[in-house]
N, C-alpha and C positions, 0 to 999 in steps of 0.2 A: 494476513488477508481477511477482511468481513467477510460473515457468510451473508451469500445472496443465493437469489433461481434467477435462471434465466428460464424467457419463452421462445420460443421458436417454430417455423414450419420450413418443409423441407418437400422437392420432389412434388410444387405446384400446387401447395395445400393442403395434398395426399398422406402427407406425414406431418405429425405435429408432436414437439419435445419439448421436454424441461430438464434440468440440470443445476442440480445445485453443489455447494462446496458448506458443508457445516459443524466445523471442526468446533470452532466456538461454541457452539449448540450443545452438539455433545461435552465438550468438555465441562461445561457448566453444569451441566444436568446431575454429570459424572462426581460434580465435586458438592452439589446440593442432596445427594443422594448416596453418596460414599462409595458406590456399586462397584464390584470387582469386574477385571476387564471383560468377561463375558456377557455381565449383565450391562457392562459399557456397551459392549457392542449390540446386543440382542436391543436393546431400549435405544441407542444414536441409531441403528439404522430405520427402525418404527417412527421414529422423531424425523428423519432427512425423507421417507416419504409422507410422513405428514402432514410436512412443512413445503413439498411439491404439489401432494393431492388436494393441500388446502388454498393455495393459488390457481387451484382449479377453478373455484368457485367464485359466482358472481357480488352476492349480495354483501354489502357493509358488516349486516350483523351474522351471515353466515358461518355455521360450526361444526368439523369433522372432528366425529370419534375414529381411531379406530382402537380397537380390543383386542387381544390375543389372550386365549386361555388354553392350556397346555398342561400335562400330568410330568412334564419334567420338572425340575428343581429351582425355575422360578418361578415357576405360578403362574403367573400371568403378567402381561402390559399392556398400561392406557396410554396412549396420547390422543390429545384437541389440538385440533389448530387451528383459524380463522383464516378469512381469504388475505388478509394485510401483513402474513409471513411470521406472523406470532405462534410460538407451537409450546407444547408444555407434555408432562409424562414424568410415568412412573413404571419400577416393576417390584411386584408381590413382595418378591424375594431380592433385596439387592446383595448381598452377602455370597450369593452362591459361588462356589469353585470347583470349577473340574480339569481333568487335564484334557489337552490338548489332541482336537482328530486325527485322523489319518492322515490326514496332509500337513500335521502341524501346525493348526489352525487354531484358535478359539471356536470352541464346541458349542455354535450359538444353536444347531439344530439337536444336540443332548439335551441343552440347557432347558429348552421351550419343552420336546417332547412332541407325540402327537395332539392333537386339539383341532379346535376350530377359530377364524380369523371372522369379525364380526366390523361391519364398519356402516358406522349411522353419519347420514347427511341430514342436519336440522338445519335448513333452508327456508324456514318462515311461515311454512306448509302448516295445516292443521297438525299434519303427523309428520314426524319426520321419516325419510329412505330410510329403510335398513336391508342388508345384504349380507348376509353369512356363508362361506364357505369350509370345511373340513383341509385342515392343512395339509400342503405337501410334500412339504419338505423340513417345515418348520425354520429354514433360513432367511425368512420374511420375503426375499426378494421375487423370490419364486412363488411363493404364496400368493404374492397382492397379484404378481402376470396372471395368474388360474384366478383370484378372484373377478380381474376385471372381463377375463374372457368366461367365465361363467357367469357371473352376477348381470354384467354389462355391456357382454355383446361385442369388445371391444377388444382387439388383437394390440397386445403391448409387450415390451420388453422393458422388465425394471430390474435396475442394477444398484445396487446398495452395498455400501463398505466403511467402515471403521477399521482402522489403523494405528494400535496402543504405542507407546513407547517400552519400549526394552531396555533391558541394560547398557546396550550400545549406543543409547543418545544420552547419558549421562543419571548418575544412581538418582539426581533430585528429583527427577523426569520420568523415572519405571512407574507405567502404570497410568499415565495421563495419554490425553487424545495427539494423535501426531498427526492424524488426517482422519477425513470423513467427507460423505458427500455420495452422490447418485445420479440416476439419471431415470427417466421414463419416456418412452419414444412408443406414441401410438398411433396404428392408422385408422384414418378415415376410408368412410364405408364405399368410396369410389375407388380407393387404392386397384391401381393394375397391377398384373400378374408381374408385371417386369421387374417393378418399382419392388415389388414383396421376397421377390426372390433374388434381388442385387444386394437386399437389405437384410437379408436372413447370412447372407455371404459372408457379408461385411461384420454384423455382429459375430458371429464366428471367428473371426479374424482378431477382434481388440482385446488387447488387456485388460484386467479388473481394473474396475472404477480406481479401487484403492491404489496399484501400482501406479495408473495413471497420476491421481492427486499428488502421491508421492514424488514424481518426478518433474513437480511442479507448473503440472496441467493447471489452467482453468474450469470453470465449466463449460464456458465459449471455446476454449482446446479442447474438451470432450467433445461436443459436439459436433465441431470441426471434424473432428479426427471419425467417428462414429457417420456424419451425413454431408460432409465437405460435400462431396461428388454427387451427392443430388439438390444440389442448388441453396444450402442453409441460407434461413433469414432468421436473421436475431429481433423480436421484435418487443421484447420487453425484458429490464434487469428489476428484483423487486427482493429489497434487505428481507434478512430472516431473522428468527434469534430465539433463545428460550425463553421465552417472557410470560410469568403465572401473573392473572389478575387478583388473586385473594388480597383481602385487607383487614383490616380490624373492624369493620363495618359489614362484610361480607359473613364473617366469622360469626360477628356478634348475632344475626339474622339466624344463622342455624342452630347456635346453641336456644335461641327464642323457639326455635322449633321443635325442643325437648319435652316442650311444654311445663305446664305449671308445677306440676305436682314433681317434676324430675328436679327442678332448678329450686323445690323446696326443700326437697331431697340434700341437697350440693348444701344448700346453706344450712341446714342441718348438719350436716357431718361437719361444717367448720373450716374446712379443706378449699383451698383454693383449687381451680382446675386448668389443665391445658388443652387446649385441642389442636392439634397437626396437622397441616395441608399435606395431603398425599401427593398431589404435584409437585412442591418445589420445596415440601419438607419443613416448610417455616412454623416456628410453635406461638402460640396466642392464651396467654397466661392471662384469665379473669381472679380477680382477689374473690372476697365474700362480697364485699362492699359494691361491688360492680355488680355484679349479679343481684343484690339488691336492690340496685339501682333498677335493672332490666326488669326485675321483678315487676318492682313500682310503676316501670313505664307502660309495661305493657299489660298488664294485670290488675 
């Protein structure tokens, strides 16, 4: 299956949801970044709302950060995403291993640690929004519900899940993504008491995201299954995917930014250089002779 969101409203406009399926997402990310499953999961679920929150938004060139930084064992994670379902990310620490919660879980709330959740909307503004909350749980999902009902006023429920492969789907397969994906369902500031407290019920009631994807839900059967009974309208499907825009032109612009005396440095030592996308890990090897070149052009 593609990963895609869906949009929707529900209960007369009163409610409004997204849902996505982004196994693909993660798993690429998983595998441009080598991350053990906890930091698979801690970074695909930051990415599957990223890639929701960032179809929030209206404009072309529109771009959410959000940041998580944490005294646990990965450090921290960045993901961007853009309103057109492009999303990208990294975490500090991809290596990290721990064992398994109390419920036999992936220790994604060990892993993070306590901290704070930081999230900038650059919408074209002189400045960009920024919002910071102190985390609560450090299991992201929970986190972004408190940030939006602090930060923004806005009563949500977000559900986030990654789902590894075990040794029961076959030895080639332990350790790669078997499901992933979420959901966000927020009300509008007219919502009635009725509508809030049928839907508070009802949340109660579903299985994790993850169970759900696993048994071969959609996001459209999420949502179904979560707001059927208050009248769902589906009213937009929009692809996602990990997609980094670095390039060697991109690259070449920030090493110009070392300025002159560093890049005379470099040709000095004789040594060619690489520099690394944090994003999506790709390396960019300058000879002396290019650097020279850059020297030349811009100098």
């Amino acid at each position: 299956m593609e990963d895609y969101i869906i949009r929707a409203t529900a209960a007369d406009n009163q409610i409004r949801a997204f849902a996505a399926t982004t196994k693909n997402m993660v798993e690429k990310a998983r595998a441009c970044h080598n991350t053990s499953p906890v930091a698979t999961a801690a970074l695909g679920r930051l990415l599957t709302a990223g890639s929701m929150m960032g179809s929030m938004m209206k404009g072309d060139k529109d771009i959410l950060t959000l940041m998580i930084r944490g005294q646990g064992a990965i450090g921290g994670i960045t993901v961007t995403a853009d309103s057109h379902g492009n999303v990208k990310g990294y975490v500090n620490e991809p290596m990290v291993l721990l064992p398994a919660n109390e419920y036999g879980k992936l220790d994604v709330s060990g892993a993070i640690g306590p901290g704070t959740l930081t999230i900038i909307r650059d919408i074209g503004m002189k400045e960009p929004y920024q919002g910071q909350v102190q985390l609560i749980s450090g299991e992201i999902a929970e986190d972004i519900t408190y940030y939006y009902a602090v930060s923004e006023q806005t009563p949500s429920s977000v559900a986030l899940g990654v789902l590894m492969n075990g040794n029961d789907a076959g030895e080639e397969l332990v350790n790669t993504v078997r499901q992933a994906g979420g959901f966000i369902i927020q009300l509008m500031p007219d919502t009635s008491d009725s509508v809030i407290d049928a839907l508070e019920k009802k949340l109660g009631e579903i299985s994790s995201v993850t169970t759900m994807l696993n048994q071969g839900m959609s996001p459209e059967d999420i949502l179904g299954e979560v707001l059927g009974e208050f009248g769902l309208n589906i009213t937009e499907r929009v692809a996602t995917g990990f997609s980094c825009n670095c390039s060697r032109e991109r690259v070449s612009k920030a090493l110009i930014s070392l300025g002159r005396e560093e890049l005379e440095s470099i040709v000095n030592d004789g040594k060619p250089i690489t520099l690394n996308c944090h994003f999506c890990n790709s390396d960019y090897e300058y000879s002396i002779d290019e650097i020279k070149e850059i020297l030349a052009a811009k100098y």
